[in-house]
VOVO-326891 format. One record per residue (C-alpha): x, y, z. Coordinates in steps of 0.05 Angstrom, whole numbers, padded with zeros to 5 digits, always signed. Layout:
<pts>
XYZ
...
</pts>
This chain:
<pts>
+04890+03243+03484
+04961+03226+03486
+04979+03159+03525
+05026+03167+03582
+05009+03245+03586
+04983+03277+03646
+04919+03314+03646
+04890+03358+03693
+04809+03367+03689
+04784+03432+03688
+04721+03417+03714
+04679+03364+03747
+04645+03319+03688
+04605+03254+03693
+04629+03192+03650
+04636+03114+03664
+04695+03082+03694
+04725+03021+03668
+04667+02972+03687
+04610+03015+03652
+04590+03049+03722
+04575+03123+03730
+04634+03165+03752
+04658+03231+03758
+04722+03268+03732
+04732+03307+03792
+04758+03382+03787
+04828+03402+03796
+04847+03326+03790
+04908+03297+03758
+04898+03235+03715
+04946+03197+03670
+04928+03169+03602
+04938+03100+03599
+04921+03103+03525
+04877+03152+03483
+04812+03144+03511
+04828+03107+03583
+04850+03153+03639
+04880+03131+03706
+04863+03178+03767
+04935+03191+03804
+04905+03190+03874
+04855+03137+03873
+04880+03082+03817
+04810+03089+03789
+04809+03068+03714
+04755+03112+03670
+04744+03099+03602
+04729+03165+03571
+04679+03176+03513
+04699+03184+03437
+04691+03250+03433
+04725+03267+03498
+04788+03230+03474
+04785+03271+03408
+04779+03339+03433
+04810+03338+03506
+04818+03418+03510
+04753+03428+03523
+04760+03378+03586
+04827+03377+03610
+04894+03414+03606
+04951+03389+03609
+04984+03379+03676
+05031+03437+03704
+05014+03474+03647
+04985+03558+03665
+04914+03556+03686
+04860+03558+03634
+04788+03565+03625
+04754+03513+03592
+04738+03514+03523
+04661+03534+03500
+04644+03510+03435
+04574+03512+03394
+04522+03467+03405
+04528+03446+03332
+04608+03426+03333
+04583+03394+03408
+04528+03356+03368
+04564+03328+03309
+04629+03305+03370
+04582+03271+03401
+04554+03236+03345
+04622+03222+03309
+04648+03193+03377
+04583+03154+03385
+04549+03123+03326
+04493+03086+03324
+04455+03117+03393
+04390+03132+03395
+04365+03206+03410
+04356+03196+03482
+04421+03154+03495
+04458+03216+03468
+04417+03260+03505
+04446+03219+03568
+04514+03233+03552
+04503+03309+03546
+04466+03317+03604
+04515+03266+03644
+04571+03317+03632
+04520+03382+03646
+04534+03403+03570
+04594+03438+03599
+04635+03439+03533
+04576+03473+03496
+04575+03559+03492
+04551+03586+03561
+04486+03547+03575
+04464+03480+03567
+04416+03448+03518
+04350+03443+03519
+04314+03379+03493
+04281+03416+03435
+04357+03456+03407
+04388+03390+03421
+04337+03367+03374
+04333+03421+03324
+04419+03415+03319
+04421+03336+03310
+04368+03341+03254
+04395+03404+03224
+04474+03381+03225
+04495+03359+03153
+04546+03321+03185
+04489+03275+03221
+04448+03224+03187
+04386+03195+03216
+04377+03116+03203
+04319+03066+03208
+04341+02992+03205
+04410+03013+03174
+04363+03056+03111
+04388+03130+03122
+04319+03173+03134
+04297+03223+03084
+04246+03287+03072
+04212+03317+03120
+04153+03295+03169
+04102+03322+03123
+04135+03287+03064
+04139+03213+03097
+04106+03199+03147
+04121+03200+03230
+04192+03156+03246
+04206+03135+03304
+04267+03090+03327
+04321+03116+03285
+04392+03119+03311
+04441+03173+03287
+04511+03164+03243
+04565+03205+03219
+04561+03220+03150
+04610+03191+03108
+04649+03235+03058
+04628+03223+02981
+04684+03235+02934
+04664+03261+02869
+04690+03235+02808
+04658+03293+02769
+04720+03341+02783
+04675+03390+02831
+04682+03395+02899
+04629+03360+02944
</pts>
């Protein structure tokens, strides 16, 4: 987001506020950014700290304010999945689950998730790693065994020194 810009949201989305309490981004709204990733509501004064990967992709929340009318932008589940992950390292499945279903999956195609393509996405993105105890998971259940606890990271870019592309 750009600080001192003024965003309208296109539709209503749960988040936290500035204290780490459930809010809402209500519909229609002006807010201001404060900075990239803090938004002040005009109206009420009410500071929200917006999630990573809100901040980073704000058309699919908000337009900008006076702007013509727009419909929010639908993206895949799998660019939603690897956003959400980028913008949140480190949660567990269900903690990232919470954040999905907090804003109704309303950025993602025309329906929402379901717990098993949420699943099938964040295991199947090449951009996602899985991580036990900071050691990145590998193979498949068959191969090593049932794992359970494992948080999810963004995969960090290897640069080759072979002369071939990654």
């Amino acid at each position: 987001m750009t600080p001192n810009a003024s965003y309208e949201s296109m539709l209503t989305v749960g988040t936290l506020n500035g204290d780490d309490l459930p809010c809402e981004l209500t519909r229609a709204r002006i807010y201001k950014a404060e900075s990239f990733d803090t938004l002040v509501d005009v109206e009420t004064g009410e500071v929200t700290k917006v999630p990573l990967h809100m901040a980073r992709n704000p058309s699919w929340y908000f337009q900008k304010a006076g702007e013509m009318r727009q419909q929010p932008v639908k993206v895949s589940h799998k660019e939603f999945v690897r956003e959400l992950v980028r913008g949140n390292e480190g949660l567990d499945f269900e903690a990232l689950w919470a954040l999905g279903e907090a804003e109704d999956w309303f950025a993602c195609e025309s329906r929402p998730a379901t717990r098993n393509s949420f699943s099938a996405t964040l295991s199947a993105e090449a951009s996602v790693e899985a991580r036990k105890n900071g050691v990145p998971v590998k193979g498949t259940k068959a191969e090593r065994g049932q794992v359970k606890g494992y948080t999810y990271h963004a995969r960090k870019n290897v640069k080759r020194t072979d002369g071939w592309a990654a």
